[in-house]
TIPA-831804 format. One record per atom (N, C-alpha, C, CB): residue in three letters; atom name; residue number from 1; x, y, z negated. Coordinates in nm, 2 decimals. Glycine has a CB too. Example, Ala and Ser with C-alpha at 12.3 -4.5 7.8 and 13.67 -1.06 7.14 Angstrom:
REM TIPA-831804
+-----+----+-----+--------+--------+--------+
!   r !  a !   k !     c1 !     c2 !     c3 !
+-----+----+-----+--------+--------+--------+
! ALA !  N !   1 !   1.32 !  -0.57 !  -0.78 !
! ALA ! CA !   1 !   1.23 !  -0.45 !  -0.78 !
! ALA !  C !   1 !   1.32 !  -0.33 !  -0.78 !
! ALA ! CB !   1 !   1.13 !  -0.45 !  -0.90 !
! SER !  N !   2 !   1.28 !  -0.22 !  -0.71 !
! SER ! CA !   2 !   1.37 !  -0.11 !  -0.71 !
! SER !  C !   2 !   1.29 !   0.00 !  -0.79 !
! SER ! CB !   2 !   1.41 !  -0.06 !  -0.57 !
+-----+----+-----+--------+--------+--------+
REM end
This chain:
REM TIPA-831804
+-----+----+-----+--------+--------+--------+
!   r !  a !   k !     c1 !     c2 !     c3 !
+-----+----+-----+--------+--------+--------+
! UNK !  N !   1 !  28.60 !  -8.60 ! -27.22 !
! UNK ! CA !   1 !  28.68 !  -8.48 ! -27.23 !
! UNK !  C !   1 !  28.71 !  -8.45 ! -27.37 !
! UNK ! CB !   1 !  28.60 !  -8.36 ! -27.17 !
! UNK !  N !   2 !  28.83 !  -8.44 ! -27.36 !
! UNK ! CA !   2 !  28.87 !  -8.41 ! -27.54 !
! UNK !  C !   2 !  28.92 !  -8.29 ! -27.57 !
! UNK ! CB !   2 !  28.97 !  -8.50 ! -27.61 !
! UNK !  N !   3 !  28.95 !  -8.16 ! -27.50 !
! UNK ! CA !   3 !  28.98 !  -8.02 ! -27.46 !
! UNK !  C !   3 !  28.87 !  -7.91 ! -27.41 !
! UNK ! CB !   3 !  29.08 !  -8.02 ! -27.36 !
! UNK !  N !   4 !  28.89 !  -7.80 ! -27.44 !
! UNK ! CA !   4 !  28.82 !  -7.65 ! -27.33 !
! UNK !  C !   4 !  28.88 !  -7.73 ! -27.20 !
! UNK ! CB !   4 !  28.90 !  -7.42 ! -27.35 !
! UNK !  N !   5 !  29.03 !  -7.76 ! -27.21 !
! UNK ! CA !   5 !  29.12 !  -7.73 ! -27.05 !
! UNK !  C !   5 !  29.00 !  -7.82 ! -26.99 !
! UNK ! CB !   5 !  29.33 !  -7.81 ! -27.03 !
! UNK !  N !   6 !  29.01 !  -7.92 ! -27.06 !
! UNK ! CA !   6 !  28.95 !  -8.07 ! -26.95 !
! UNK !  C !   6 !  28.83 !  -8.01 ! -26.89 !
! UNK ! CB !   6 !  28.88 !  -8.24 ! -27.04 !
! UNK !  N !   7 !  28.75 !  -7.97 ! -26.97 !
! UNK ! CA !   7 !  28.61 !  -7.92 ! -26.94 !
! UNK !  C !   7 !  28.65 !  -7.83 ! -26.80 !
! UNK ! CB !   7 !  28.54 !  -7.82 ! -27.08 !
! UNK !  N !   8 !  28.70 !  -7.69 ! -26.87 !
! UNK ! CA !   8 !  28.74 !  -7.58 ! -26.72 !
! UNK !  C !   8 !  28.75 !  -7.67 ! -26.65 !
! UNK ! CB !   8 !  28.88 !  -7.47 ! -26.70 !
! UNK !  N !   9 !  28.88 !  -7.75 ! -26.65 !
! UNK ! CA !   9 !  28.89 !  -7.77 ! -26.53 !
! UNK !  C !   9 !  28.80 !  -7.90 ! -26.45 !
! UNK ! CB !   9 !  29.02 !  -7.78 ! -26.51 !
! UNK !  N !  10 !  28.69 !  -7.98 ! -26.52 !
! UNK ! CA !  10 !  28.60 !  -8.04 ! -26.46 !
! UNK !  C !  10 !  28.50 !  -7.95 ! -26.44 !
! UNK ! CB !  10 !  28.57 !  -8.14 ! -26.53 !
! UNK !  N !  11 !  28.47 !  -7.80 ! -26.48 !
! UNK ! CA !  11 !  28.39 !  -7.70 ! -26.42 !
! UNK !  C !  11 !  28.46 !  -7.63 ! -26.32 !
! UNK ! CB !  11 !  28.34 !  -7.60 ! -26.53 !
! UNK !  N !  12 !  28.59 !  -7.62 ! -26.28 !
! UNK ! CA !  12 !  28.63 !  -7.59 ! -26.13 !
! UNK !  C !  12 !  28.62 !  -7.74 ! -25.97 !
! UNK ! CB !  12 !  28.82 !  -7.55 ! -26.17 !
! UNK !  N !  13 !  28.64 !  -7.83 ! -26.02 !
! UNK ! CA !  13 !  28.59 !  -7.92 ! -26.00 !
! UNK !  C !  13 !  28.47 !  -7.98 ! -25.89 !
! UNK ! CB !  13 !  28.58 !  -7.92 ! -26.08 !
! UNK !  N !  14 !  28.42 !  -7.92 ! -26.00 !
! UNK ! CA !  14 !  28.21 !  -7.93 ! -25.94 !
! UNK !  C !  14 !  28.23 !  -7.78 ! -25.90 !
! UNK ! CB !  14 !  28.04 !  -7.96 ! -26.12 !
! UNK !  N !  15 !  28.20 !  -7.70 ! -25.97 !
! UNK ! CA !  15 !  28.23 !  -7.56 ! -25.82 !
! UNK !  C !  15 !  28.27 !  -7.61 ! -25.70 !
! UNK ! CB !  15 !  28.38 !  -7.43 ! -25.85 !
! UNK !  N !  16 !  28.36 !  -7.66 ! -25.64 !
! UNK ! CA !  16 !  28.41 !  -7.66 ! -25.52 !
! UNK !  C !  16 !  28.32 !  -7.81 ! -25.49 !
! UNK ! CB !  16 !  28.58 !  -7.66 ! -25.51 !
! UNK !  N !  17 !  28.30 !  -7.90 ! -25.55 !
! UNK ! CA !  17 !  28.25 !  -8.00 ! -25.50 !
! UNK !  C !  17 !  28.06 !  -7.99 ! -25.48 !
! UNK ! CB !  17 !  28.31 !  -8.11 ! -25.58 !
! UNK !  N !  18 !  28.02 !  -7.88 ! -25.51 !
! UNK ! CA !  18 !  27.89 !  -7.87 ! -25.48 !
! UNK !  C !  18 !  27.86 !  -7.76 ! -25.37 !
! UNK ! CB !  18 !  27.83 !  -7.85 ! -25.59 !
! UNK !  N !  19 !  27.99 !  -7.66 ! -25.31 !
! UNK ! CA !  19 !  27.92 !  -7.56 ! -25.23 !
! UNK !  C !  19 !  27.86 !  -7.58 ! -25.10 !
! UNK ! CB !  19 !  28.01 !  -7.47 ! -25.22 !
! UNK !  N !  20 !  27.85 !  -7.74 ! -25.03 !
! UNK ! CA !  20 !  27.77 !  -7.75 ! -24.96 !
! UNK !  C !  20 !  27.58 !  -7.80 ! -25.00 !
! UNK ! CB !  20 !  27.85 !  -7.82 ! -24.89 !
! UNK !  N !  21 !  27.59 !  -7.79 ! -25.12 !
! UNK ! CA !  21 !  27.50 !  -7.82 ! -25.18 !
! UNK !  C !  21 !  27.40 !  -7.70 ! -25.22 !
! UNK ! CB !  21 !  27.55 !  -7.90 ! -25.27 !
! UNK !  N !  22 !  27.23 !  -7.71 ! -25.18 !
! UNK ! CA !  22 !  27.18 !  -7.58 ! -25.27 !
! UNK !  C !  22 !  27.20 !  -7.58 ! -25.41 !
! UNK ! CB !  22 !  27.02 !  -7.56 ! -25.27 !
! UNK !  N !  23 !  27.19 !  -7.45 ! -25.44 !
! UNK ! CA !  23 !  27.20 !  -7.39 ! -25.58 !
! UNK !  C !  23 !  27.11 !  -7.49 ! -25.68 !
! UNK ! CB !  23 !  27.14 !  -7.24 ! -25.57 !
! UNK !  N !  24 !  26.98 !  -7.53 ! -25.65 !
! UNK ! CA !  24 !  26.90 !  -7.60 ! -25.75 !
! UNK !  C !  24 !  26.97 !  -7.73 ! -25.77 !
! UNK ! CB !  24 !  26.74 !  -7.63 ! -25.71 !
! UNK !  N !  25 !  27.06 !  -7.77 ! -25.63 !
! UNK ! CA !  25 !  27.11 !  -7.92 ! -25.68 !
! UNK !  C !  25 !  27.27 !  -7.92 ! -25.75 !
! UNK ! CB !  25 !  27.12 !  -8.02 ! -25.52 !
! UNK !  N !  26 !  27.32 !  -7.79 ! -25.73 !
! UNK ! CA !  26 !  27.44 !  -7.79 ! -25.80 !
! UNK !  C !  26 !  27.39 !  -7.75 ! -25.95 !
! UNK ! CB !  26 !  27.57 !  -7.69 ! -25.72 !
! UNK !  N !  27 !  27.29 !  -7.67 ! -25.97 !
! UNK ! CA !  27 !  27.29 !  -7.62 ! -26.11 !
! UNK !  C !  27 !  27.23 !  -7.79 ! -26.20 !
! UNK ! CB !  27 !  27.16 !  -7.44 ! -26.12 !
! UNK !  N !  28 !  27.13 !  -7.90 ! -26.11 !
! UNK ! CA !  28 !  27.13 !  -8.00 ! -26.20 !
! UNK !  C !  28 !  27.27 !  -8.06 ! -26.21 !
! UNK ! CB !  28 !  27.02 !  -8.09 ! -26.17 !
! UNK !  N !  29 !  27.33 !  -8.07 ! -26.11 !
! UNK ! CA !  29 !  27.48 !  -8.14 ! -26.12 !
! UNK !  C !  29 !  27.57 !  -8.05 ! -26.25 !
! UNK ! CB !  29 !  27.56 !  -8.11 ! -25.95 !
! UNK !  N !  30 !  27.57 !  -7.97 ! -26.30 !
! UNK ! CA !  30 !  27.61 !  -7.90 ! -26.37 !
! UNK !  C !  30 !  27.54 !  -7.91 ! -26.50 !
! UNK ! CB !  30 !  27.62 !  -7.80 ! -26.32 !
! UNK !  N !  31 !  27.42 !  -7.94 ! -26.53 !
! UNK ! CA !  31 !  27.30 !  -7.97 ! -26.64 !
! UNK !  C !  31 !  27.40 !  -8.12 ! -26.63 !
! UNK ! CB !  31 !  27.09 !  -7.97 ! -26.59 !
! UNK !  N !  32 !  27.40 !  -8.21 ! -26.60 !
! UNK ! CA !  32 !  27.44 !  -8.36 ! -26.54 !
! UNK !  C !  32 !  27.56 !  -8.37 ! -26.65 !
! UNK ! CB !  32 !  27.49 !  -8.36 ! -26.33 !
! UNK !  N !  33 !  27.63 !  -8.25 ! -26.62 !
! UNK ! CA !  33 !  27.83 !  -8.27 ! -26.69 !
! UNK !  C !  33 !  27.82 !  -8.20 ! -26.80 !
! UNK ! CB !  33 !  27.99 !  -8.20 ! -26.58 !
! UNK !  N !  34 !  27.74 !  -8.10 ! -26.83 !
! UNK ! CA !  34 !  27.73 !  -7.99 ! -26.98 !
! UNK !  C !  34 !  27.66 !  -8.06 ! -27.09 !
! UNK ! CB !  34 !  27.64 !  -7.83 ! -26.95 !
! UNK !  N !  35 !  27.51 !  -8.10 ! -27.05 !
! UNK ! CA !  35 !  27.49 !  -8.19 ! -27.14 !
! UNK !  C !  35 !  27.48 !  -8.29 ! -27.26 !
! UNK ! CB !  35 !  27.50 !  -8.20 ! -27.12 !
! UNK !  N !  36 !  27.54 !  -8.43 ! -27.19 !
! UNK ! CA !  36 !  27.59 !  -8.47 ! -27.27 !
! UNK !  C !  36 !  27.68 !  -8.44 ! -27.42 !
! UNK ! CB !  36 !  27.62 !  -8.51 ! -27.22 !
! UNK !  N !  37 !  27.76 !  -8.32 ! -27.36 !
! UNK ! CA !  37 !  27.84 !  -8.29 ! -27.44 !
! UNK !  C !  37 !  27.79 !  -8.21 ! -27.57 !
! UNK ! CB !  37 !  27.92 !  -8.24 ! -27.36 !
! UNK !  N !  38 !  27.65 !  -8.16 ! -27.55 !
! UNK ! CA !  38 !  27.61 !  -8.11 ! -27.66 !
! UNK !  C !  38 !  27.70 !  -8.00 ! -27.73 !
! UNK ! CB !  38 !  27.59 !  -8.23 ! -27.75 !
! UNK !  N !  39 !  27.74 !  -7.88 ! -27.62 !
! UNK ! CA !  39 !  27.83 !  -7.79 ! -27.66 !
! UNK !  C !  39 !  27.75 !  -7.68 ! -27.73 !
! UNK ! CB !  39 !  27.91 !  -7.75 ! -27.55 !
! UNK !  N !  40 !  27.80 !  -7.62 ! -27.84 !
! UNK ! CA !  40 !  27.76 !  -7.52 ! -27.90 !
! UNK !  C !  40 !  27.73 !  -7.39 ! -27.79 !
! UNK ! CB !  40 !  27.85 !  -7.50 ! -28.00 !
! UNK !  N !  41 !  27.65 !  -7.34 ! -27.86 !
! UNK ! CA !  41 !  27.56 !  -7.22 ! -27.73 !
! UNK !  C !  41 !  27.65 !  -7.12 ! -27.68 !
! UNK ! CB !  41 !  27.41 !  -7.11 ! -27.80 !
! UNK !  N !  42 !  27.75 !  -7.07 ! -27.73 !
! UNK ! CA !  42 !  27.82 !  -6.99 ! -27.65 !
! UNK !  C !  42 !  27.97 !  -7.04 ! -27.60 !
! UNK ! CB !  42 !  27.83 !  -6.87 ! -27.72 !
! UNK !  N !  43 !  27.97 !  -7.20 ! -27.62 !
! UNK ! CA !  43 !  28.05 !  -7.25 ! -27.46 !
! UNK !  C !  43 !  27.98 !  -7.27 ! -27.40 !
! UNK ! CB !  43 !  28.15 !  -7.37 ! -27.43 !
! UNK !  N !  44 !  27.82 !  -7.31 ! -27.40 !
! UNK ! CA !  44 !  27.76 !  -7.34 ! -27.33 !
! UNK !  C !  44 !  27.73 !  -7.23 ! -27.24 !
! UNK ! CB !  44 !  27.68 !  -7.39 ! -27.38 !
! UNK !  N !  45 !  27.72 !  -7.14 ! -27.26 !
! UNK ! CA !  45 !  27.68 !  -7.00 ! -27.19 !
! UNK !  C !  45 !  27.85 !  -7.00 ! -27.11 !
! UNK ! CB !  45 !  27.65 !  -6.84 ! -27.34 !
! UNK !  N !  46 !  27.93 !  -7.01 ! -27.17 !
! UNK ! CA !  46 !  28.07 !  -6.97 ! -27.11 !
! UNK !  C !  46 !  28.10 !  -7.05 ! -26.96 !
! UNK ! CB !  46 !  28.20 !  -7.03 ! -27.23 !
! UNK !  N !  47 !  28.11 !  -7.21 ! -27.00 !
! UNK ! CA !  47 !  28.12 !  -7.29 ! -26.93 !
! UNK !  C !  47 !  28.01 !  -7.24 ! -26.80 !
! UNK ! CB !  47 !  28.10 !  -7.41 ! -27.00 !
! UNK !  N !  48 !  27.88 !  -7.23 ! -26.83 !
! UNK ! CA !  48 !  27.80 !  -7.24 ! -26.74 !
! UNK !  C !  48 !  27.83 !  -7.09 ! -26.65 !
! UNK ! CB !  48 !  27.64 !  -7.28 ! -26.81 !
! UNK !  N !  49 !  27.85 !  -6.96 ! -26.67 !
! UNK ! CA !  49 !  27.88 !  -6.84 ! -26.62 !
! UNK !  C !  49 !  28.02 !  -6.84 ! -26.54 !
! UNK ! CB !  49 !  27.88 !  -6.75 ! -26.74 !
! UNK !  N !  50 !  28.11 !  -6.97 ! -26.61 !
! UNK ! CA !  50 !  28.21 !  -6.98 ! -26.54 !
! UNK !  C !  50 !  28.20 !  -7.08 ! -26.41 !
! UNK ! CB !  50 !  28.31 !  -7.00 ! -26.62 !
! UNK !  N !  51 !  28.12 !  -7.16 ! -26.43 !
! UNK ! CA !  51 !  28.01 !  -7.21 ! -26.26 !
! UNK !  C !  51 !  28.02 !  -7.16 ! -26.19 !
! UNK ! CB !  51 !  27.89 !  -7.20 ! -26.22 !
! UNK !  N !  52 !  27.90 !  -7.07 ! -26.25 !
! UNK ! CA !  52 !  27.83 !  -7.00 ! -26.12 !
! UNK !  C !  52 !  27.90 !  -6.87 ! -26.06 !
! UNK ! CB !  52 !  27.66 !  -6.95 ! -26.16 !
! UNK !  N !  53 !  28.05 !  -6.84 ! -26.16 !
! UNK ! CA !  53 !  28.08 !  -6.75 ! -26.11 !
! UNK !  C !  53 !  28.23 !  -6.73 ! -25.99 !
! UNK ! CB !  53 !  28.06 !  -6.67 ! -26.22 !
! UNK !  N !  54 !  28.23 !  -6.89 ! -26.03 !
! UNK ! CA !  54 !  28.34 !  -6.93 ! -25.91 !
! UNK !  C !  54 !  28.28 !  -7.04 ! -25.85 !
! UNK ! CB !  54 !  28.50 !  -6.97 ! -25.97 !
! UNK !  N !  55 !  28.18 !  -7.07 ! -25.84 !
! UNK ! CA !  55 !  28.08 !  -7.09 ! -25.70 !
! UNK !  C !  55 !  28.07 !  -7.01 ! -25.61 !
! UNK ! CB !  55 !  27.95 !  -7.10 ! -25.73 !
! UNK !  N !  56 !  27.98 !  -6.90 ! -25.68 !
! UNK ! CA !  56 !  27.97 !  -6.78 ! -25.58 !
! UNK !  C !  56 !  28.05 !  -6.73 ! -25.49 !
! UNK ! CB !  56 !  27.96 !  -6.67 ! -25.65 !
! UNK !  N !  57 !  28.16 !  -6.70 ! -25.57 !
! UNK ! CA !  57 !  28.32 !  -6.66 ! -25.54 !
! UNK !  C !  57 !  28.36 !  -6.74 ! -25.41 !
! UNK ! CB !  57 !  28.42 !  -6.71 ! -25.67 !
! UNK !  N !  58 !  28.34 !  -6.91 ! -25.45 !
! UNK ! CA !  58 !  28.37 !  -6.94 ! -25.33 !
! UNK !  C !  58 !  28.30 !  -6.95 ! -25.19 !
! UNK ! CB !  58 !  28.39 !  -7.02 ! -25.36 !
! UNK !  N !  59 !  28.21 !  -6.94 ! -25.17 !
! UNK ! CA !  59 !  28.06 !  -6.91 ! -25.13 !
! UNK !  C !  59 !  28.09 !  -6.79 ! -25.06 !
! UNK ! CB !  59 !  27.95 !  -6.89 ! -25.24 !
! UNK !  N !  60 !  28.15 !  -6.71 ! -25.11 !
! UNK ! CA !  60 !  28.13 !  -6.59 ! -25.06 !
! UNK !  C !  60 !  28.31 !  -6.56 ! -24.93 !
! UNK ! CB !  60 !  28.11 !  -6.48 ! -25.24 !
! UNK !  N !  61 !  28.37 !  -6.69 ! -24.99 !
! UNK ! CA !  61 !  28.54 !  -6.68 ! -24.93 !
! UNK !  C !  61 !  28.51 !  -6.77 ! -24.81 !
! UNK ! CB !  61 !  28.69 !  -6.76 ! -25.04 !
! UNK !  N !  62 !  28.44 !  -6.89 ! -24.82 !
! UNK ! CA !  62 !  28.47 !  -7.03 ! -24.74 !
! UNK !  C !  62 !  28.44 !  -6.97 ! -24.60 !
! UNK ! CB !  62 !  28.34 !  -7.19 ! -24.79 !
! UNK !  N !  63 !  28.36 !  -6.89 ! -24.53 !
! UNK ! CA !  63 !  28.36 !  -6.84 ! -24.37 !
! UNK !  C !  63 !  28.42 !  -6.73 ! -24.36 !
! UNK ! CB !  63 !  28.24 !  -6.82 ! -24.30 !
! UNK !  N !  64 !  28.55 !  -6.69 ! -24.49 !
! UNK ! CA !  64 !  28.62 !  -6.56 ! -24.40 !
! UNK !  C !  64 !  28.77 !  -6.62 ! -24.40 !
! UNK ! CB !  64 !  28.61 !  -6.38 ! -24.48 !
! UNK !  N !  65 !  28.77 !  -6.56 ! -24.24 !
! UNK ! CA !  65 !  28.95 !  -6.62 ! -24.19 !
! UNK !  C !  65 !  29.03 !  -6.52 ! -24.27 !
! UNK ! CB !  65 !  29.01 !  -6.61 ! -23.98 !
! UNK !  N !  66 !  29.14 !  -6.59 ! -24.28 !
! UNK ! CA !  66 !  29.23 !  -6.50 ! -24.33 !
! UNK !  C !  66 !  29.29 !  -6.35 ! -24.25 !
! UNK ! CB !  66 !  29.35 !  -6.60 ! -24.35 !
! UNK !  N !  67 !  29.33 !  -6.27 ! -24.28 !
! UNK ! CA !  67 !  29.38 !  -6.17 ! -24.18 !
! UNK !  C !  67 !  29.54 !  -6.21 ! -24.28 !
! UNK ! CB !  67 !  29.30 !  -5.98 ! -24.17 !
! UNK !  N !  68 !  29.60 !  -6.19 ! -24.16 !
! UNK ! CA !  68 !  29.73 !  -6.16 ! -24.15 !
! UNK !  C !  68 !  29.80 !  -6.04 ! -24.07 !
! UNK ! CB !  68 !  29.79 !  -6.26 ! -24.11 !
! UNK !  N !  69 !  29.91 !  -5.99 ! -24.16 !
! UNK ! CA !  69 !  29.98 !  -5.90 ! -24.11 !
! UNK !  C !  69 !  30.08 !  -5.93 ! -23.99 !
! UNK ! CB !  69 !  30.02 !  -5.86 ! -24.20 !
! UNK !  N !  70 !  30.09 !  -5.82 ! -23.88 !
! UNK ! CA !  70 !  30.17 !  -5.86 ! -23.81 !
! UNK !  C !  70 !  30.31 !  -5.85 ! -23.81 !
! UNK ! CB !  70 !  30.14 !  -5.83 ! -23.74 !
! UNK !  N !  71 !  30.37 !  -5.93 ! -23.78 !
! UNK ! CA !  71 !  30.53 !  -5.96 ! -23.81 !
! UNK !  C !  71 !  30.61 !  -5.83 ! -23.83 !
! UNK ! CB !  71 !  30.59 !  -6.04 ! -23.69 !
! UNK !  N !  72 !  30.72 !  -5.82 ! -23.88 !
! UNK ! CA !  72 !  30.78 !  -5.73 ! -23.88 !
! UNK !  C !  72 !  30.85 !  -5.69 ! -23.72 !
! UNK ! CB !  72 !  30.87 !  -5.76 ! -23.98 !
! UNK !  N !  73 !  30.84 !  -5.52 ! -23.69 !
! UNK ! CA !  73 !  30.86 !  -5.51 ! -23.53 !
! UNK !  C !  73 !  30.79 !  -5.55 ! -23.43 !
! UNK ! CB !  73 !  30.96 !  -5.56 ! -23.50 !
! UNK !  N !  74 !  30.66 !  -5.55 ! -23.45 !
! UNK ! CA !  74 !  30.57 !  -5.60 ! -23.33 !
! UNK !  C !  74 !  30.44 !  -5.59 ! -23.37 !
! UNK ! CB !  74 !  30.59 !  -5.74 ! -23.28 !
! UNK !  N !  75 !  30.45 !  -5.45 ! -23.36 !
! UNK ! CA !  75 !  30.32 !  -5.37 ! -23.42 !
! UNK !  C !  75 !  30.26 !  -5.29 ! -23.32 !
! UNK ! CB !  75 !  30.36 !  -5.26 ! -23.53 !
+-----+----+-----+--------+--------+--------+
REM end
């Protein structure tokens, strides 16, 4: 990764690719990709808040159906 972008978006990434996974195994998967990279402590804080906070997010969307409005005139 040679960007923030690359990073974000390899931390949106793993968000979605771990939500069938518990939390202890997505947060090492996430230790796994932050890491290496030896990022200074407040991307590190950044990156990692931005995880868990569109994990959650998704987590919290993946079993609700959408509602839709009904058509115009058939109410």
């Amino acid at each position: 990764m040679k960007t923030k972008l690359d990073l974000y978006l390899a931390v949106q990434r793993l968000s979605e690719s771990t939500l069938a996974k518990s939390h202890v195994d997505a947060e090492k998967e996430l230790v796994a990709l932050l890491k290496p990279l030896n990022l200074v402590d407040h991307d590190q804080t950044r990156f990692s808040q931005q995880f868990f906070s569109r994990r959650h997010t998704m987590l919290e969307l993946k079993n609700q159906p959408l509602e839709t409005a009904a058509p115009a005139g058939k109410q």
